[in-house]
Backbone as CSV, one residue per row, in Angstrom:
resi,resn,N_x,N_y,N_z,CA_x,CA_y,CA_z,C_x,C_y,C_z
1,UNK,104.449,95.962,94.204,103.577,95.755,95.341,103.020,94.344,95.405
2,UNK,102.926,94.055,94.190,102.205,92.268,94.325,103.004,91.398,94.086
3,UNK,104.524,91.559,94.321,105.477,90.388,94.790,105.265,89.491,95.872
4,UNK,105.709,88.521,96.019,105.338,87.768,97.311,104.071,87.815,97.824
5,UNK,103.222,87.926,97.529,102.127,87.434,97.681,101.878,86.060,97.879
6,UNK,100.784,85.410,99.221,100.693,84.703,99.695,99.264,84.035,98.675
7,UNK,99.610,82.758,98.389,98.534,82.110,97.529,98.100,81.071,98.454
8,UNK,96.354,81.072,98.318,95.328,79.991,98.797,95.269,78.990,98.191
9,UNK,95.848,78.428,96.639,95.528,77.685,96.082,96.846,77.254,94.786
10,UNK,97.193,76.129,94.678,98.379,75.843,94.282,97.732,75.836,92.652
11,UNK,99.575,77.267,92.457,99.691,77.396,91.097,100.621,76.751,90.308
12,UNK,100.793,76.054,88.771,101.844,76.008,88.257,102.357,76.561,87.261
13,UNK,103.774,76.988,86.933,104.258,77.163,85.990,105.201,76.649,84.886
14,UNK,105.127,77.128,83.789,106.443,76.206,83.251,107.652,76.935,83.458
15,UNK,108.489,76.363,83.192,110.126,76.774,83.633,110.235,77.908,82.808
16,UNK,110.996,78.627,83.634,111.098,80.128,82.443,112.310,80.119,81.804
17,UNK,111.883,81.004,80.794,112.777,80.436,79.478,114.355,81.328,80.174
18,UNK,115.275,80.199,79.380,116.735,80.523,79.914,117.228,79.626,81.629
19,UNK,115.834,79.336,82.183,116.493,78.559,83.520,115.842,77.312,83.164
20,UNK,115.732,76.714,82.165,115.294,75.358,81.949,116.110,74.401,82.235
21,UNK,115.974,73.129,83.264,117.147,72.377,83.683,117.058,70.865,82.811
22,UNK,118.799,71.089,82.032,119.094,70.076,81.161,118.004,68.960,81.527
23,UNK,117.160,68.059,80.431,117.586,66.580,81.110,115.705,66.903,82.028
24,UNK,115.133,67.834,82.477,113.773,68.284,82.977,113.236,68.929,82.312
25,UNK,113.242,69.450,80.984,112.046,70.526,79.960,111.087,70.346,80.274
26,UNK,110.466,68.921,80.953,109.183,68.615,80.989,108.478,68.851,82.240
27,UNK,109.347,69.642,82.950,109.076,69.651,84.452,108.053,71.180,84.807
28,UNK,107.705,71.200,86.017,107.005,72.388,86.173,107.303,73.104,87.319
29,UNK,107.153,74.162,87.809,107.535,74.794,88.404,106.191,74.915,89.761
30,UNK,106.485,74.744,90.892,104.812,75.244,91.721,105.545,76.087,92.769
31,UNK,104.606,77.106,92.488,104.652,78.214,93.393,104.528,78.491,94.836
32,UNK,105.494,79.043,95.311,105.153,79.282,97.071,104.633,80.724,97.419
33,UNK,104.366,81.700,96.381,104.051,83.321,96.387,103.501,83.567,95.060
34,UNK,102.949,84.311,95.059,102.305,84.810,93.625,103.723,85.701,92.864
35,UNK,103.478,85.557,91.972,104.284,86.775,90.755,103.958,87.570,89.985
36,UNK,104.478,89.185,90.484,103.773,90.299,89.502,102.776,89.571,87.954
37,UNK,101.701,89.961,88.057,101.358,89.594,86.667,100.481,88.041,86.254
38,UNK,100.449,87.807,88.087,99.194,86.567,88.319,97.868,87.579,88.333
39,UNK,96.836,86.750,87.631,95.222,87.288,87.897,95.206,87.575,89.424
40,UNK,95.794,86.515,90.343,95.573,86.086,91.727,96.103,87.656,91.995
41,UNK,97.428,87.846,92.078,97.984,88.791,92.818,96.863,89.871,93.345
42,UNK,96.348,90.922,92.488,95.879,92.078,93.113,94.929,91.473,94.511
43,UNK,94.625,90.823,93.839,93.535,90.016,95.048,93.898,89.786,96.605
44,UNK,95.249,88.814,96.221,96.252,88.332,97.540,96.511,89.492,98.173
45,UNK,97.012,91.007,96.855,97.391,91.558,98.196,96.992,92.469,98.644
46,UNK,95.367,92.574,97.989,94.015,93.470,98.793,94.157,92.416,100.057
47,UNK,94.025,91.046,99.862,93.180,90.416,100.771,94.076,90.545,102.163
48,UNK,95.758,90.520,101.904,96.831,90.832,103.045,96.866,92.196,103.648
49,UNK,96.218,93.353,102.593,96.484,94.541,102.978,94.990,94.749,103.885
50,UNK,94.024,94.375,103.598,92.524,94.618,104.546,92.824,93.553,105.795
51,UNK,93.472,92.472,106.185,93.769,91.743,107.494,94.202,92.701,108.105
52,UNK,95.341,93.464,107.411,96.311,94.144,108.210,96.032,95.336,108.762
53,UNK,95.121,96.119,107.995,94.114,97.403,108.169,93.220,97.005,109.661
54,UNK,92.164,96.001,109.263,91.572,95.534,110.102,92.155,95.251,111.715
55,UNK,93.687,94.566,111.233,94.146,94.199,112.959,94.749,95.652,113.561
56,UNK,94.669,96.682,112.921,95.252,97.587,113.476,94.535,98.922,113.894
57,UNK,93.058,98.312,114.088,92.031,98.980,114.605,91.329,99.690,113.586
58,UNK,91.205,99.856,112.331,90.437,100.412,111.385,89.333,99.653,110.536
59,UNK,88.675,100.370,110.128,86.858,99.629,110.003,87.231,100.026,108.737
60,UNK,86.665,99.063,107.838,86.422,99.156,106.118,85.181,99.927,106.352
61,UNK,84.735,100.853,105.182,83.601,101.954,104.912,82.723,100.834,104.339
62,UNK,81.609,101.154,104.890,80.355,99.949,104.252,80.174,100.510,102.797
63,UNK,80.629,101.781,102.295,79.980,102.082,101.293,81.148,102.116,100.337
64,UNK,82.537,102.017,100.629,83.406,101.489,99.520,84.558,100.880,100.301
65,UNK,85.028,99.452,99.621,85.744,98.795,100.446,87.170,99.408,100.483
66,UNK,87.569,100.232,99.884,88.615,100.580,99.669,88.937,102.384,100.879
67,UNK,88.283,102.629,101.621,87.926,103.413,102.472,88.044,102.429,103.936
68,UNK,89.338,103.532,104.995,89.427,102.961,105.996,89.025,103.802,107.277
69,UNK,88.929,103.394,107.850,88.430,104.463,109.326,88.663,104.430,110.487
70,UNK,89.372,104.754,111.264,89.736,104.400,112.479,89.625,106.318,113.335
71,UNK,89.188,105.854,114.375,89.037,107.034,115.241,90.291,106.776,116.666
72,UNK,90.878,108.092,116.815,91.660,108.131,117.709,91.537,109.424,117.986
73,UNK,90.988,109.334,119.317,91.028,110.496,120.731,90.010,110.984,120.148
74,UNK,88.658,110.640,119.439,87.153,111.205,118.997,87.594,112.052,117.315
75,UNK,89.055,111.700,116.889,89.236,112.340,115.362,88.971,111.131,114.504
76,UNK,88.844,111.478,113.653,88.871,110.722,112.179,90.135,110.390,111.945
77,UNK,90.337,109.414,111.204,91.600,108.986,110.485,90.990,108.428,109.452
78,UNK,91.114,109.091,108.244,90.678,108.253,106.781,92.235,107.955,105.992
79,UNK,92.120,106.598,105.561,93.080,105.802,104.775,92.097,105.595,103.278
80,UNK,92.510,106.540,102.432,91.800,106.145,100.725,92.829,105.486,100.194
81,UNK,92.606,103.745,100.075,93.177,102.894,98.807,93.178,103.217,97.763
């Protein structure tokens, strides 16, 4: 789920072992998406998954953010993260 994740703030890495290019060991790698197993990730992709909640007519619960709500035709619709 936290593949591709969209990052606010430029990360680097070192080259991972086995794709190290002859002649560059010293080089680094910077990221265009997060990768399973960044601190960042869960974050990125709460923060992509509540835009997306939000543009599609549902209200975050004031009393846990992870609670969604959207009413259609006077029913409830609950989404539990």
């Amino acid at each position: 789920t936290f593949l591709h994740g969209e990052l606010e703030e430029e990360i680097y890495m070192d080259q991972p072992e086995g794709f190290i290019v002859p002649g560059k060991e010293d080089y680094v790698c910077k990221l265009k998406r997060s990768l399973y197993g960044l601190k960042q990730s869960p974050r990125q992709w709460y923060k992509r998954f509540d835009s997306f909640m939000l543009s599609h007519g549902f209200k975050r619960s004031e009393f846990d953010s992870c609670v969604y709500i959207k009413f259609v035709n006077g029913s409830p619709i609950y989404l539990l993260l």
